[in-house]
KOLTORBA-440007 format. One line per field, with one value per residue (C-alpha): z, x, y; residue in one letter. Coordinates in nm, 2 decimals, decimal comma, always signed. Each point is the difference from the previous one (the first is absolute). Layout:
KOLTORBA-440007
Z: Z | ... $
X: X | ... $
Y: Y | ... $
aa: A | ... $
This chain:
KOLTORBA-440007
Z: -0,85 | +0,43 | +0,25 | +0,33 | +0,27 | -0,07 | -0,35 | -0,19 | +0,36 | -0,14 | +0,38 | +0,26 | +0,29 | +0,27 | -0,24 | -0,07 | +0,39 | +0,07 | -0,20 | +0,15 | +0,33 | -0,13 | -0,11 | +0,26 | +0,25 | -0,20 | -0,08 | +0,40 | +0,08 | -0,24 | +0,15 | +0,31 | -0,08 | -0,28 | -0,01 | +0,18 | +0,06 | +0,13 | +0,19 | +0,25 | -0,07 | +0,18 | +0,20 | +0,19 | -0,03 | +0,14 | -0,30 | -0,14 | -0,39 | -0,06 | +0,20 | -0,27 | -0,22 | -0,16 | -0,16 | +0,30 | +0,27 | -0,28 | +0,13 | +0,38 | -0,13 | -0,04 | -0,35 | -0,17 | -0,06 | -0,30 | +0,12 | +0,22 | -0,32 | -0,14 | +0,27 | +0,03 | -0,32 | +0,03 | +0,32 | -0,20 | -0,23 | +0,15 | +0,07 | -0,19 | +0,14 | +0,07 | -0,18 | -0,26 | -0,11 | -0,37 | +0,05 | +0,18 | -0,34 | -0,11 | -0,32 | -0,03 | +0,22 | -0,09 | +0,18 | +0,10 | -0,11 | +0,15 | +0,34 | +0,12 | -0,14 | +0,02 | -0,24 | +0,22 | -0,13 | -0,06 | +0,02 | -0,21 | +0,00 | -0,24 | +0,19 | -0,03 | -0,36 | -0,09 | +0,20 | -0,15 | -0,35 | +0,12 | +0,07 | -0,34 | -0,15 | +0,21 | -0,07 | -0,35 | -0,01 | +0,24 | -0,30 | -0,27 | -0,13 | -0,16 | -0,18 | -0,29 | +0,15 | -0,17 | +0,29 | -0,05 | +0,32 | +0,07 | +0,36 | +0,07 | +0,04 | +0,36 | +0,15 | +0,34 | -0,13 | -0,02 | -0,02 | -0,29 | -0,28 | +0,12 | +0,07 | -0,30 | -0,20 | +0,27 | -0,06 | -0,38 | +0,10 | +0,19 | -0,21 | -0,31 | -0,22 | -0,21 | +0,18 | -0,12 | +0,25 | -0,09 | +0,25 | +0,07 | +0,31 | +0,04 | -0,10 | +0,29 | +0,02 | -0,29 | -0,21 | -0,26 | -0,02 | +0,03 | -0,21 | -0,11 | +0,00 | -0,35 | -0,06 | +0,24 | -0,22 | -0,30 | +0,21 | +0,09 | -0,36 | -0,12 | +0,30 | -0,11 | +0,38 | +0,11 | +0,37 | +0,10 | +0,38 | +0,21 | +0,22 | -0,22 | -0,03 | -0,20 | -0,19 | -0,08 | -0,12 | -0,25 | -0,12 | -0,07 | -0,17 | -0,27 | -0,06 | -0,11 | -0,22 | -0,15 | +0,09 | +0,12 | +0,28 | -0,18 | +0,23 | +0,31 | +0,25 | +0,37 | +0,17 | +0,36 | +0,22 | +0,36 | +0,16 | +0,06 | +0,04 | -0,34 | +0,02 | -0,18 | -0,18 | -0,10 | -0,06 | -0,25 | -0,18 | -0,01 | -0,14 | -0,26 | -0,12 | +0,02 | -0,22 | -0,31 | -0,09 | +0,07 | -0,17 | +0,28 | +0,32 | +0,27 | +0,38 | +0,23 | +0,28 | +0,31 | +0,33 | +0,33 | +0,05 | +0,29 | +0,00 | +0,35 | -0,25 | -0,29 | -0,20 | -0,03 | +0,10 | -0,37 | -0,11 | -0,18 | -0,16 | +0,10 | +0,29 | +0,14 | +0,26 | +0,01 | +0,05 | +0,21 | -0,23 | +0,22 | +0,34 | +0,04 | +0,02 | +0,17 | +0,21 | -0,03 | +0,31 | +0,03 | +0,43 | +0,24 | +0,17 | +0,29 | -0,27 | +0,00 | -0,35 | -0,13 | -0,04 | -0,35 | -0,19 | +0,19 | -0,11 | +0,21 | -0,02 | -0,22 | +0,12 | -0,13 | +0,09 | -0,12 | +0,05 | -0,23 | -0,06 | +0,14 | -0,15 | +0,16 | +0,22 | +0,16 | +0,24 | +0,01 | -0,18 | -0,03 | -0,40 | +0,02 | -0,15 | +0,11 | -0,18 | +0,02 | +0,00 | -0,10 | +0,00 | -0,17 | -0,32 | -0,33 | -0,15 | -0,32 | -0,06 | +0,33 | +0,18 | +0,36 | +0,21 | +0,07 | -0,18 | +0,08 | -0,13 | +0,09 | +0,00 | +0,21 | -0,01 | +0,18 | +0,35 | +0,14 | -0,32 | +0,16 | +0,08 | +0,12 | -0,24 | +0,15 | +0,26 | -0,21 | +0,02 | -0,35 | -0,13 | -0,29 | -0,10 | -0,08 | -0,16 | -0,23 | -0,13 | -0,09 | -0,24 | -0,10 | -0,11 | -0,23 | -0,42 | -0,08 | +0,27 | -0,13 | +0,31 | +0,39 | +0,25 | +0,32 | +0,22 | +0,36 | +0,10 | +0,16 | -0,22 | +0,07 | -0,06 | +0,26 | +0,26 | +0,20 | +0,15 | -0,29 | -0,14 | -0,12 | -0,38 | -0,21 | -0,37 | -0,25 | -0,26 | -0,35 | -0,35 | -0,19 | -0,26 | -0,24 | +0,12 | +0,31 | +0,21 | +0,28 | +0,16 | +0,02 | +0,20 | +0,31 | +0,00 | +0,06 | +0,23 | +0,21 | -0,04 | +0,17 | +0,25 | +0,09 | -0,11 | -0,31 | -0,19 | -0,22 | -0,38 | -0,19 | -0,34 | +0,00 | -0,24 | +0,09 | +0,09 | +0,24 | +0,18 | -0,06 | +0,01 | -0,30 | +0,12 | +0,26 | +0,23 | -0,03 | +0,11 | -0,05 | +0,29 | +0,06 | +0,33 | +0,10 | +0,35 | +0,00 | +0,31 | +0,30 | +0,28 | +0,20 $
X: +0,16 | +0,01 | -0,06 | -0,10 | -0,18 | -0,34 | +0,01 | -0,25 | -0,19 | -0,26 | -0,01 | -0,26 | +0,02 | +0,14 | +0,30 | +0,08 | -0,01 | +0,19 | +0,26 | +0,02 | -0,02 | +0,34 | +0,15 | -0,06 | +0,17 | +0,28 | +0,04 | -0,02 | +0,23 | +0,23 | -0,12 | +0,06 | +0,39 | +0,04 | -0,27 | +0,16 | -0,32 | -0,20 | +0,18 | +0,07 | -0,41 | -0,10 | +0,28 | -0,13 | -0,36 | +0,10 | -0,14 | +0,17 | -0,01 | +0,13 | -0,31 | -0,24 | -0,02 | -0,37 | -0,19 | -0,26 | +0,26 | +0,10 | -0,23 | +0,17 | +0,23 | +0,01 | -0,07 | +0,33 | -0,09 | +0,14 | +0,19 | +0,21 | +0,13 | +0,04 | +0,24 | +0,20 | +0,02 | +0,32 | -0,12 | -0,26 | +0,23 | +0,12 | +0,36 | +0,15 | -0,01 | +0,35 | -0,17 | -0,13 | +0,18 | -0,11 | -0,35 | +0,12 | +0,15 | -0,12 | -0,19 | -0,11 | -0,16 | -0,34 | -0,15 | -0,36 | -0,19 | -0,13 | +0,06 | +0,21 | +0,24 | +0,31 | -0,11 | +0,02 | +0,19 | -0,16 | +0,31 | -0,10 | +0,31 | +0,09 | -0,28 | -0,26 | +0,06 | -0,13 | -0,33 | -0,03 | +0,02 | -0,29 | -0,18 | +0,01 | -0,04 | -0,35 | -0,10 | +0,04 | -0,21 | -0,26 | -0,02 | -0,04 | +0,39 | +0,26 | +0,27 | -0,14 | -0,09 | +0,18 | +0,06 | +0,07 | +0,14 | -0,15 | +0,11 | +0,28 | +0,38 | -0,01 | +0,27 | +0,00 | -0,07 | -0,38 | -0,10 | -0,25 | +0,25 | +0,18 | -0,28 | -0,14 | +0,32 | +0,08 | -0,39 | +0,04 | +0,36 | -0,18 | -0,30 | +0,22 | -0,11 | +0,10 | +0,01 | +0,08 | +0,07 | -0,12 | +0,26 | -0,16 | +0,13 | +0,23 | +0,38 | +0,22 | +0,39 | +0,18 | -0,17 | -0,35 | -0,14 | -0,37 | -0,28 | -0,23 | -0,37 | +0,03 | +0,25 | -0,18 | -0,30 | +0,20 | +0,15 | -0,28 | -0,17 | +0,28 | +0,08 | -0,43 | -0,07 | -0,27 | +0,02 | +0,10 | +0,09 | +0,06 | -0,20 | -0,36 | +0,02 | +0,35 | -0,14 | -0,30 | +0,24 | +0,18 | -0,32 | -0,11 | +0,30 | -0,04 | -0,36 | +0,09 | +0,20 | -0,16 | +0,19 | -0,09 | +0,09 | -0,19 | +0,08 | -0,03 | -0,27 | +0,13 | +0,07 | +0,21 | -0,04 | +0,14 | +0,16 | -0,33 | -0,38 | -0,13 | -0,37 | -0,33 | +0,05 | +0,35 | -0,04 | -0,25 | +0,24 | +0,24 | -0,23 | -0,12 | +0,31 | +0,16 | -0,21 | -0,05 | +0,38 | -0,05 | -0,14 | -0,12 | -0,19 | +0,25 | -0,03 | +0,11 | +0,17 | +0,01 | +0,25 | +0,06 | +0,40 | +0,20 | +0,41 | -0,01 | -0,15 | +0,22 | -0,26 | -0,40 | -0,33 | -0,20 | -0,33 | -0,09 | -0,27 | -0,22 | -0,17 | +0,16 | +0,25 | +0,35 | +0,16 | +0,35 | +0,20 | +0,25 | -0,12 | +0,27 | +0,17 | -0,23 | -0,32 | -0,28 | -0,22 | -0,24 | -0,04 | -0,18 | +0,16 | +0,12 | +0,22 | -0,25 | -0,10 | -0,38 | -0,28 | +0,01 | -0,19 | +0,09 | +0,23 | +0,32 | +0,32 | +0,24 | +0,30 | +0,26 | +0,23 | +0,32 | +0,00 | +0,28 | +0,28 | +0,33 | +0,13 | -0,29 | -0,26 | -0,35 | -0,20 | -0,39 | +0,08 | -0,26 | -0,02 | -0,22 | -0,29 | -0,36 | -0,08 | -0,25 | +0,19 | -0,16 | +0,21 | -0,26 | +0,09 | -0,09 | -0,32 | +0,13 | +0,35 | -0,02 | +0,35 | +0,06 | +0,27 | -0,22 | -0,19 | -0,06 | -0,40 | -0,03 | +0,23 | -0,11 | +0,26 | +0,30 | -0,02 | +0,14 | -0,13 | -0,21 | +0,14 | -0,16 | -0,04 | -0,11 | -0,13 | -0,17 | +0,08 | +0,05 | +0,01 | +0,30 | -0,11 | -0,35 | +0,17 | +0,27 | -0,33 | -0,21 | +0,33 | +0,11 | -0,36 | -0,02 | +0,08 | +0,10 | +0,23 | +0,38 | +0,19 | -0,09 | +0,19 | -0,14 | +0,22 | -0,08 | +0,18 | -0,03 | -0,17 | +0,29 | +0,38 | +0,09 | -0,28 | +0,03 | -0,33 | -0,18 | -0,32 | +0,05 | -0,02 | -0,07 | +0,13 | -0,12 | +0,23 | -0,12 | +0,13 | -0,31 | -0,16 | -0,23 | -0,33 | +0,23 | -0,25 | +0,19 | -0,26 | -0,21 | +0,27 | +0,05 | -0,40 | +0,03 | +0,25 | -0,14 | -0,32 | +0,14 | +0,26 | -0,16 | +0,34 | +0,03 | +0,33 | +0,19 | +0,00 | +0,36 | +0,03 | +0,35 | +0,21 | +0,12 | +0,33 | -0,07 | -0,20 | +0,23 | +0,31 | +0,11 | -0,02 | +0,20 | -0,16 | -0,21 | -0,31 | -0,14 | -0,01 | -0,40 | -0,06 | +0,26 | -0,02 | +0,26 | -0,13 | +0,26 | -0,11 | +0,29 $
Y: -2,84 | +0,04 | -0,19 | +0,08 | -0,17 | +0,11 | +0,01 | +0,23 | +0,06 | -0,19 | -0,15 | +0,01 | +0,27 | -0,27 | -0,12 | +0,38 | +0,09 | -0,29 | +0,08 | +0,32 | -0,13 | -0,19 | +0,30 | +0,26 | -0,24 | -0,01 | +0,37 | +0,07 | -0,18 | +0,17 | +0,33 | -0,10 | -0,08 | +0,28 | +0,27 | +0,30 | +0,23 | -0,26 | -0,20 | +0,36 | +0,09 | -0,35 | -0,05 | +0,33 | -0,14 | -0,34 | -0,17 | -0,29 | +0,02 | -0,37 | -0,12 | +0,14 | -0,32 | +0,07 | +0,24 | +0,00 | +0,10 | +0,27 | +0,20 | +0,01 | +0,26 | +0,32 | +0,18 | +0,18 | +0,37 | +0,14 | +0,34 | -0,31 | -0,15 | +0,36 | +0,11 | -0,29 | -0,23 | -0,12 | -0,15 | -0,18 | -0,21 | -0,35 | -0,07 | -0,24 | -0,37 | -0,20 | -0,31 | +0,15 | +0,31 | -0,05 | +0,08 | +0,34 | +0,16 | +0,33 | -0,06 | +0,39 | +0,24 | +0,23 | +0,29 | +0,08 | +0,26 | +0,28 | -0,10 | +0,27 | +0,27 | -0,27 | -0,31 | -0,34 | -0,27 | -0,34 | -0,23 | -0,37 | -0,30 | -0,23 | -0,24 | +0,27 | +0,06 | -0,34 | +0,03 | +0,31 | -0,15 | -0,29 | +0,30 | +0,17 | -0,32 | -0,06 | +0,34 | -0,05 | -0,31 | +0,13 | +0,34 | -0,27 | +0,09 | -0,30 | -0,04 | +0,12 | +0,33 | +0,35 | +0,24 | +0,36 | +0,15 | +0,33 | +0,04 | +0,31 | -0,04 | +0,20 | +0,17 | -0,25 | -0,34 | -0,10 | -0,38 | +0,06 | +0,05 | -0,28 | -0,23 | +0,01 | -0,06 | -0,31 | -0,12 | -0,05 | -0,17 | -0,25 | -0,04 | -0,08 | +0,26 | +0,33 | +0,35 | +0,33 | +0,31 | +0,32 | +0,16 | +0,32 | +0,22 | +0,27 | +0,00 | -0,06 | +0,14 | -0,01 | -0,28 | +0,09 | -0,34 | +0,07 | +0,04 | +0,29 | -0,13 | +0,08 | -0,29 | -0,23 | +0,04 | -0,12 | -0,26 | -0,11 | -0,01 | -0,23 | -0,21 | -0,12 | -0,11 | -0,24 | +0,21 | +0,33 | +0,07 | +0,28 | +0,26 | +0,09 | +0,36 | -0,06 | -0,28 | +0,19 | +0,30 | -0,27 | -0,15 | +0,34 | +0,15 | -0,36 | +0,06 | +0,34 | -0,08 | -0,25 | -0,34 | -0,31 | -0,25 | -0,28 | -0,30 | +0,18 | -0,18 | +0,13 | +0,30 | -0,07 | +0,25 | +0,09 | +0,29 | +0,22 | -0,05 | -0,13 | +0,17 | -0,13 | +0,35 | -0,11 | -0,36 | +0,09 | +0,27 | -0,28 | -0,24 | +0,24 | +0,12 | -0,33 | -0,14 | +0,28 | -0,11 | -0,35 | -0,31 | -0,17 | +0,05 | +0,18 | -0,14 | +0,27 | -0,17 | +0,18 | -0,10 | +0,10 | +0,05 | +0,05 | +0,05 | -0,20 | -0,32 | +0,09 | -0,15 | +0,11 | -0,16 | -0,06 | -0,07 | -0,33 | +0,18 | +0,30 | +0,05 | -0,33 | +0,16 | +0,05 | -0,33 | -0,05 | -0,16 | -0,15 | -0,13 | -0,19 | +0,36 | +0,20 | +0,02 | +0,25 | +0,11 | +0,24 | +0,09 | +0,20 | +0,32 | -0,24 | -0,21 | -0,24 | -0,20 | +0,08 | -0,24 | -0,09 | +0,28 | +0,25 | +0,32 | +0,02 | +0,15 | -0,20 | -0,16 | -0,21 | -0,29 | -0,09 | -0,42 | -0,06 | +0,27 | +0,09 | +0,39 | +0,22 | -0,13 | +0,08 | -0,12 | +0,12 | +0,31 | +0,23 | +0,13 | +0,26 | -0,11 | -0,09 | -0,36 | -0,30 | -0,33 | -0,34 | -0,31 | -0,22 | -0,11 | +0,20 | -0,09 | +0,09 | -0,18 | -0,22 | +0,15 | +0,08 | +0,18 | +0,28 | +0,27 | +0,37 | +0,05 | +0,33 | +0,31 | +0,23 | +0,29 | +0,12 | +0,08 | +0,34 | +0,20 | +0,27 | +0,33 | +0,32 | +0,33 | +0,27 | -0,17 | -0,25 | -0,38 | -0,10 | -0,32 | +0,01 | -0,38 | +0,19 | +0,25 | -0,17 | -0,20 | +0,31 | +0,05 | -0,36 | -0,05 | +0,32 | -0,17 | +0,37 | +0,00 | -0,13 | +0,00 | +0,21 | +0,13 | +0,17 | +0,25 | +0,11 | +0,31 | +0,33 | +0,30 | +0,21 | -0,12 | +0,26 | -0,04 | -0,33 | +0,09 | +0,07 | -0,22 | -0,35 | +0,00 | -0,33 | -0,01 | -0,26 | -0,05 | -0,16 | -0,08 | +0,04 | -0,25 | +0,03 | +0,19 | +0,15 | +0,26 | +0,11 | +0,19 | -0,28 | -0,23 | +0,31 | -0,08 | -0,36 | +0,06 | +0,24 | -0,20 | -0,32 | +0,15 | +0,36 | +0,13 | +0,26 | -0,09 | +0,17 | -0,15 | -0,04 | -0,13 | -0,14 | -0,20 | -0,35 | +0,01 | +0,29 | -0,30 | -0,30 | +0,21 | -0,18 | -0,32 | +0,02 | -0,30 | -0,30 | +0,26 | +0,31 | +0,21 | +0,01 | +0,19 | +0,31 | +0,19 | +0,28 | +0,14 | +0,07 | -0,19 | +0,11 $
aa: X | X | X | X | X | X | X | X | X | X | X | X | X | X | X | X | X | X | X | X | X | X | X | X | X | X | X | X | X | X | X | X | X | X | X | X | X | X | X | X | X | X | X | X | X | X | X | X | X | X | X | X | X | X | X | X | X | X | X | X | X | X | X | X | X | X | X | X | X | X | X | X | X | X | X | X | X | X | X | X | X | X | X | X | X | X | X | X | X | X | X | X | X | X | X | X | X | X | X | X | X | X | X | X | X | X | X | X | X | X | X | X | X | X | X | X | X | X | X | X | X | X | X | X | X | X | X | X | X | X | X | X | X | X | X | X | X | X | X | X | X | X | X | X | X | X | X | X | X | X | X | X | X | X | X | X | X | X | X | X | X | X | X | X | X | X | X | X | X | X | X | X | X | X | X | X | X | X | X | X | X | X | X | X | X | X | X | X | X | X | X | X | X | X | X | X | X | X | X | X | X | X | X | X | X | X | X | X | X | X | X | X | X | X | X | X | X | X | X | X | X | X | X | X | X | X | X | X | X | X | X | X | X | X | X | X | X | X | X | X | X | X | X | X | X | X | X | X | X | X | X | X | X | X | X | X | X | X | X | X | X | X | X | X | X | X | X | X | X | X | X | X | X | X | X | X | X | X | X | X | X | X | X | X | X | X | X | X | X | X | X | X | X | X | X | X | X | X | X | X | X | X | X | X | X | X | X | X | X | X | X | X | X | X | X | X | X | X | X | X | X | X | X | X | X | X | X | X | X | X | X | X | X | X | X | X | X | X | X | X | X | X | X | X | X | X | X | X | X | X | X | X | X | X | X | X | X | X | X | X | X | X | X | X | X | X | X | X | X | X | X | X | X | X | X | X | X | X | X | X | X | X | X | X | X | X | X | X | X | X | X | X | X | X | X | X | X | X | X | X | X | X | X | X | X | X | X | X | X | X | X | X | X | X | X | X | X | X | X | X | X | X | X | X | X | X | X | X | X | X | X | X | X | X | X | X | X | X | X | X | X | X | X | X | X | X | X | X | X | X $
């Protein structure tokens, strides 16, 4: 149904990087006429951003921080180009998540909203989707646009096939157009989807909610999921679930998303990695504190490249996340473009309580991996409302499940971080806050650091 020059990536690791080598020169050069942010960032360095032509001098630069993009994103989207003003329209603009108290706009043109739909296309392939795939859309309406919901409806656009959006979220202004999970659940039941998408610990409250009541899903065979860690604990709920209303076998299909990509990095089948679905788009690398790229195997701090794009656009920007690259091609369906083979966390998640480093990764497992556990929230705040100097306190908050024992998660907890937490049963929404973005808010500090 596309074309693009490398096809399905089926293509050995030279022909991919040379490609890239292609494109990077190009999109420099654009960036060195257009790009407002960088062109002042090397100017004052002395650096020459049209010179870098190939992925190997790439690594001459200087890596893109994230709190720089944060604090000045209109000074990360290109100018428009006299020759080619077309390519410059604003198609739509999405915001990151959990980056700061102000959401960050993501601006994507009318020439970026065609890569992105290659990219949902490819992902869909890479998942084992077509045209004859049923999606229910199980992603939030949120109050600053999120590309998830989007996405997901533009991916079944571009596939060719039927979608049906759940449209869960809060009502905003004047107009009630969104659904209880109680309607979303019949929705769901009669819209008889091959694939449900959307963060797990939703989908996993929908599955739930139609095994209760007795219905079926009989053609569903995949579960897509993105917007939070998808554990062994919770793939294996998924599965389970999944497949007591369905007829056939239920792949869970996990991804690695990022609002920068507008599109995820997906697994061809478990346990294979998390392939990048467009490299003519994008390139992964995993480097060294210096900015310098990994030996191949290695776990390094993963950055991205825009090589083809003209609304927002980064250079070497650090993600966040600790990852082990491989550009080889994947033994099991033969594609290259690059491959992230190990996840190895987020960096910057420790925080001292009561003098205690605590890792919150560490911690948010302990929960994610509990089956009678529904949905967690942690809070760090002071044991006095009044008393800025008073003890640290550390609530866990939990919607119980079946076979629930409170008592026993504070002694898990205090087991693995030496910290004794207080134990909430909660209901849902006082997590999720009805739905009210693409994520529930895991990890709380309400301490006053002023």
């Amino acid at each position: 149904m596309y074309k693009s020059p490398l096809g399905d990536l089926r293509k050995s690791v030279d022909e991919i990087a040379s490609y890239q080598d292609q494109a990077l020169a190009k999109m420099t050069k654009l960036i060195a006429q257009n790009h407002p942010h960088y062109k002042a960032k090397y100017s004052q360095l002395g650096l020459d951003i049209a010179s870098i032509t190939t992925l190997a001098k790439l690594e001459s630069i200087p890596v893109t921080e994230k709190m720089e993009f944060v604090n000045s994103p209109e000074n990360f989207r290109m100018q428009s180009a006299i020759d080619a003003p077309d390519e410059y329209v604003i198609w739509d603009i999405v915001y990151t998540a959990g980056t700061s108290s102000s959401p960050t706009p993501i601006y994507q043109t009318s020439y970026d909203f065609r890569g992105i739909l290659l990219a949902q296309v490819r992902m869909a392939e890479i998942r084992g989707m077509s045209n004859k795939s049923r999606i229910m859309n199980l992603y939030p309406i949120t109050a600053h646009p999120h590309g998830a919901w989007l996405r997901a409806n533009n991916a079944a656009a571009a596939l060719g096939c039927a979608i049906t959006a759940g449209m869960s979220g809060r009502d905003f202004g004047s107009f009630e157009l969104t659904r209880k999970t109680a309607e979303i659940v019949e929705l769901t039941l009669q819209s008889n989807p091959t694939a449900l998408w959307g963060v797990p610990s939703y989908i996993r409250e929908v599955l739930s909610q139609i095994l209760a009541k007795g219905g079926k899903l009989p053609a569903l065979d995949m579960i897509a999921v993105s917007g939070e860690p998808c554990t062994q604990a919770m793939r294996a709920s998924l599965t389970e679930l999944a497949e007591s209303v369905s007829d056939v076998p239920v792949v869970v299909s996990d991804s690695l998303g990022a609002s920068e990509l507008q599109c995820g990095l997906v697994e061809c089948t478990l346990g294979a990695g998390f392939h990048n679905p467009a490299p003519e788009l994008f390139l992964l690398e995993a480097l060294d504190e210096n900015g310098k790229r990994v030996s191949e195997g290695e776990i390094g701090s993963l950055a991205i490249t825009h090589l083809d794009r003209r609304g927002t656009v980064l250079l070497r920007y650090l993600l966040g996340d600790k990852v082990q690259i491989t550009y080889e091609n994947c033994d099991n369906c033969g594609r290259g473009g690059g491959r992230i083979v190990a996840h190895k966390g987020r960096e910057g998640r420790f925080t001292k309580i009561r003098g205690n480093m605590v890792n919150l990764d560490e911690l948010l497992k302990i929960l994610a991996d509990d089956k009678a556990i529904v949905e967690y929230q942690i809070e760090i705040h002071k044991q006095s409302k009044t008393d800025p100097l008073s003890l640290d306190e550390l609530t866990v908050r939990v919607v119980p499940g079946a076979g629930c024992d409170t008592a026993a998660i504070g002694k898990r907890v205090a087991a693995a971080i030496r910290i004794t937490p207080v134990v909430q049963e909660v209901t849902r929404d006082q997590i999720w806050g009805n739905n009210t973005s693409l994520k529930a808010t895991r990890i709380i500090d309400s301490r006053d650091y002023n």
